[in-house]
Structure formats: structure tokens, C-alpha cells
C-alpha positions in Angstrom: 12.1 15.6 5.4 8.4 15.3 4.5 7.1 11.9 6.2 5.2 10.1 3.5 3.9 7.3 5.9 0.8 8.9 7.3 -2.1 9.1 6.2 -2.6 13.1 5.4 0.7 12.5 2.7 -1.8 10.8 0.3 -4.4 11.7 -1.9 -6.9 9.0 -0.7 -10.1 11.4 -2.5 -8.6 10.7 -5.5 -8.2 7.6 -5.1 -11.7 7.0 -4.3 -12.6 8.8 -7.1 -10.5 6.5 -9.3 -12.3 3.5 -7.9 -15.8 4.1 -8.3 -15.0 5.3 -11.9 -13.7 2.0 -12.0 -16.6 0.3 -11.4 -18.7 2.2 -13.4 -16.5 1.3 -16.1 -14.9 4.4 -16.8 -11.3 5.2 -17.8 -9.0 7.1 -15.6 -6.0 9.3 -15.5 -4.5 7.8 -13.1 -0.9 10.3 -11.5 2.6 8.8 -11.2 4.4 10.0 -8.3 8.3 10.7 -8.8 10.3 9.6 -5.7 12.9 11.7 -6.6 11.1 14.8 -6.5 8.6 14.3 -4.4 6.1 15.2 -7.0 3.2 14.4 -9.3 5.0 13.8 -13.0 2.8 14.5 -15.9 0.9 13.5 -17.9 -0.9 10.9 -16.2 -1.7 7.7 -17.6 -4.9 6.8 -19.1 -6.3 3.2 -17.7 -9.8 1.3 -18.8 -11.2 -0.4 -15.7 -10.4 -4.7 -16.0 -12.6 -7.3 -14.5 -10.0 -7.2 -10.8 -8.5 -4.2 -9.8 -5.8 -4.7 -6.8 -4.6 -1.9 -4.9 -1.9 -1.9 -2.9 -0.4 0.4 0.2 0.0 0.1 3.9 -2.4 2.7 4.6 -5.2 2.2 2.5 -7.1 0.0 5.6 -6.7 3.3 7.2 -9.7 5.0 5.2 -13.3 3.9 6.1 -14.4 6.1 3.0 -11.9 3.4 0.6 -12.8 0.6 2.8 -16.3 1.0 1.5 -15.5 1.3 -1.8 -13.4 -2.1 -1.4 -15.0 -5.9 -2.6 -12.0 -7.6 -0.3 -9.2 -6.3 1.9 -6.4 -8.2 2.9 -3.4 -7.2 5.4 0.0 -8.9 5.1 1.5 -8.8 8.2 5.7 -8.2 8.4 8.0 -8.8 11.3 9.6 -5.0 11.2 13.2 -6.6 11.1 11.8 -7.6 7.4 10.4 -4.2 7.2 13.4 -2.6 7.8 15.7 -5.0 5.5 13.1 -4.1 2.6 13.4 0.0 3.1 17.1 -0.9 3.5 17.3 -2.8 0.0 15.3 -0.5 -2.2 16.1 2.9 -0.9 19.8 2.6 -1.2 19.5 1.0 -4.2 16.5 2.7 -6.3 16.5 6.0 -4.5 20.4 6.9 -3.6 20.2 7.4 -0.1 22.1 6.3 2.2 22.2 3.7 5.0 22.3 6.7 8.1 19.7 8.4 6.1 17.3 5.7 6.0 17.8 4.3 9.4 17.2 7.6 10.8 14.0 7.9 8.5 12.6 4.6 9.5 12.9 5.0 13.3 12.1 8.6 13.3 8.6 8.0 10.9 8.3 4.8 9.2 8.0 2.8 12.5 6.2 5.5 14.6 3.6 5.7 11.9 3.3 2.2 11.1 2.4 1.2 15.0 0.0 4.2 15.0 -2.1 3.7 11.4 -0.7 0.8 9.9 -1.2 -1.8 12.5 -4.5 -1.1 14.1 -6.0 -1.2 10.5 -5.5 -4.7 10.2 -9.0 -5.2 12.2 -10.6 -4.1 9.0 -9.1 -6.6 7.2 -11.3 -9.5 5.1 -8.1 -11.5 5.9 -4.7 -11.4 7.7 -1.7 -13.4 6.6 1.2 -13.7 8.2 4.7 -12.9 6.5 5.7 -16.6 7.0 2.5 -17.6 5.2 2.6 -16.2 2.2 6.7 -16.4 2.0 7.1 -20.3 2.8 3.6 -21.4 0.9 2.9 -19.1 -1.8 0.3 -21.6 -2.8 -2.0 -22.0 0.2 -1.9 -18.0 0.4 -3.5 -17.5 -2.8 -5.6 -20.3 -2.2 -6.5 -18.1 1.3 -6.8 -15.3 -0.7 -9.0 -17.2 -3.4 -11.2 -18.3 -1.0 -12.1 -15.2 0.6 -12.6 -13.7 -3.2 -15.1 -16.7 -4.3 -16.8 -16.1 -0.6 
């Protein structure tokens, strides 16, 4: 099975590419993966830049070449028990695999990669909030996260 948590799996050129035509104000085509097939679908969608742009993935602190490109960065930090619960939930559920399957996928790669790229990137981060923080007060997260965007 292909591991899809590190950071060679992605296309993080693109990406940047993406961005900074973003901020120039240009559209993009931006690919849609397929889970299913492991594969780029086409066509890819056309998108105009907007005022804020979020980005989201558990690798993306991983990249100084994206961190750069980046206004803010935040990091969420999750107990892996949640982790685990989460891959649990969607992979049997929106992806048909089963229980054995993921298990062995999440001990085998998901963890391993997460302690050795996904972890150590958090120093890069703008700001760090806890799982508990933004689960049992949504409100004084986004007001964290509000006040690191306003400065």
C-alpha cells in the first residue's frame, strides 16, 4: 500500500505554485484527488483567488518553501487516540475498508510518519492549540486564531 502520510506523496510544488497565483490574483486549476483510485481525476476545477485562502493538511508545516509563501500557520494538536478514532470513522465509512486494514495502516505509517514530520513541524507554527481548546471552546480558539490574524 502506497503511504500517503509523508511528505514525498504530495505535490507540494504545485501547491506553491497555486498560492502565489493566488496572491497575484490569478485563477487556478486546482486537481481533485480520488481516494479510491489513488489518482488525479479530471478536469480540475477552475478557482478565482478570495480575500482568505485556508489551507489545510498535516504536512504542510513540513515545507519551508510553503511556509514562506504562508501569512499565518497554525497547528492543532490531537491526542493520537482521537487520531486513531477519526481514521477509524471516516475510512470505514467513506472509503470501505476495513477495521484490520486501517489499524494495520495507522500503526504501520500514519503514526510512524506523524512522530517523524508531523510533530516536529509544529515549531513553525504562528500558533499551537490544543485539541481540548478548540473542542470544548470553539469560541476562544477563533478568537486565538483571530488574534494572531489581526497581529
Amino acid at each position: 500500500m502506497a503511504n500517503f502520510d509523508i511528505p514525498e506523496a504530495l505535490d507540494f510544488n504545485l501547491l506553491r505554485q497555486n498560492l502565489l497565483a493566488f496572491k497575484r490574483n490569478e485563477a487556478v486549476a486546482l486537481p481533485h484527488y480520488d481516494f479510491a483510485t489513488h489518482h488525479r481525476r479530471t478536469p480540475p476545477e477552475l478557482r478565482s483567488p478570495r480575500p482568505l485562502i485556508i489551507v489545510e493538511g498535516i504536512l504542510l508545516l513540513t515545507q519551508p518553501e510553503l511556509r514562506d509563501v504562508f501569512d499565518h500557520s497554525l497547528y492543532l494538536r490531537c491526542k493520537t487516540s482521537l487520531r486513531l478514532s477519526r481514521r477509524i470513522e471516516r475510512d470505514t465509512t467513506e472509503r470501505g475498508r476495513s477495521l484490520d486494514d486501517v489499524l494495520r495502516q495507522f500503526h504501520d505509517q500514519v503514526e510512524p510518519a506523524h512522530q517523524k514530520f508531523v510533530s516536529p513541524c509544529k515549531t513553525h507554527a504562528d500558533l499551537i492549540l490544543e485539541q481540548a481548546q478548540y473542542t470544548s471552546n470553539l469560541t476562544a480558539a477563533v478568537e486565538a486564531i483571530l488574534a494572531m490574524v489581526n497581529g
